[in-house]
C-alpha positions as CSV (number, residue, x, y, z in Angstrom):
1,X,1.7,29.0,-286.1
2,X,-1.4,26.7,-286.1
3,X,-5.0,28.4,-286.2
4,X,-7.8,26.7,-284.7
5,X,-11.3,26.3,-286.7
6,X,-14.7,25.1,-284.8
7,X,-17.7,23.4,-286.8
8,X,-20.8,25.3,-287.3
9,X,-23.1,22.4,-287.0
10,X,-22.1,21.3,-283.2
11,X,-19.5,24.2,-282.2
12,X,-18.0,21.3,-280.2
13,X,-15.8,20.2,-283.3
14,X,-11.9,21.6,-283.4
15,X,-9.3,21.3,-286.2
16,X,-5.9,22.6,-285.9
17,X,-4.2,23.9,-289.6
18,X,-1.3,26.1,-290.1
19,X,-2.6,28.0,-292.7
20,X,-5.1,31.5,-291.5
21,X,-8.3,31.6,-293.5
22,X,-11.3,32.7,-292.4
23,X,-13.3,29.6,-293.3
24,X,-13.1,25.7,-294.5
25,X,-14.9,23.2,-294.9
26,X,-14.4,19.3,-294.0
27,X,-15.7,16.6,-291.9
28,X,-16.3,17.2,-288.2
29,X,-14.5,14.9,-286.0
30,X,-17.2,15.4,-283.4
31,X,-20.8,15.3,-285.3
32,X,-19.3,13.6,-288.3
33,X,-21.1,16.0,-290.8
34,X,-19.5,17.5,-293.1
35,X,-19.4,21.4,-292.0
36,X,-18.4,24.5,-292.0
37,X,-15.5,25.4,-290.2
38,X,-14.6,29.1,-289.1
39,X,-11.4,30.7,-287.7
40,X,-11.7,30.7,-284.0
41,X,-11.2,34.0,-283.5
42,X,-14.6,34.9,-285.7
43,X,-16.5,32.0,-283.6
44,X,-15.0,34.0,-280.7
45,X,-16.3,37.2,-282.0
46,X,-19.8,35.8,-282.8
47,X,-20.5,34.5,-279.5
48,X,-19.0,37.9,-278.0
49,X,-21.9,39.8,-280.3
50,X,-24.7,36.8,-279.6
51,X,-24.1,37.3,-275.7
52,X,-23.9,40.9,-275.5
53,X,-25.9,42.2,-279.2
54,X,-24.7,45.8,-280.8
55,X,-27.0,48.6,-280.3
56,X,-26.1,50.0,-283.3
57,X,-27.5,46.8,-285.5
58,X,-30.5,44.7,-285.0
59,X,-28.5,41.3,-284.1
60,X,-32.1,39.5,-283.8
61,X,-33.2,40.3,-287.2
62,X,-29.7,39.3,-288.4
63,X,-29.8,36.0,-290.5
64,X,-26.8,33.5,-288.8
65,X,-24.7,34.3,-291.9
66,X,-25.1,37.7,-292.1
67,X,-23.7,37.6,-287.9
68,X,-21.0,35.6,-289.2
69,X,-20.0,38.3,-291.8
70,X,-19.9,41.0,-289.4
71,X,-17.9,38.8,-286.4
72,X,-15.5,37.8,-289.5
73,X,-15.1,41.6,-290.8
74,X,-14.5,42.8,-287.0
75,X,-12.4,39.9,-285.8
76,X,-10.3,39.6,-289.4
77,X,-10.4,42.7,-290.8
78,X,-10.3,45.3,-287.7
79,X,-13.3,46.6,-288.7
80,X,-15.7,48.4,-286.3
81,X,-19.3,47.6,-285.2
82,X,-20.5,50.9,-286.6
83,X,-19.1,49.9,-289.7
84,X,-21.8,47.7,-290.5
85,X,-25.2,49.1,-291.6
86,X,-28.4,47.0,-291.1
87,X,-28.5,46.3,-294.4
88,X,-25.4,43.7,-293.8
């Protein structure tokens, strides 16, 4: 089964791998930087949490990684929301 991954730098950028990890990095096709790449299912999850933010967490305050951490520990890890402290 092949897992999609979308660059951090544009988000327009899509590779296709059949391996599952949560992250890689490589040249985007799309911006031509070389990026970050994360699982679709955590970019998923991150734009989920950016378009409707947790109560329990002060999303705002969060740094981009830190909101990357917590959408990778939900979406990967079936971890909860109220899992996470503010102190991510």
């Amino acid at each position: 089964m092949n897992r999609t991954y979308r660059c951090l730098g544009c988000a327009e950028g899509t590779l296709s791998r059949s391996f599952d990890t949560a992250e890689l990095s490589t040249a985007c096709p799309v911006c031509g930087s070389f990026e970050r790449f994360i699982n679709e299912t955590v970019f998923e999850q991150f734009r989920a949490l950016e378009e409707s933010p947790p109560e329990c967490l002060d999303w705002p305050a969060l740094e981009r990684r830190e909101k990357l951490a917590v959408s990778e520990g939900i979406a990967r890890r079936g971890r909860s929301i109220k899992d996470f402290s503010a102190d991510v």
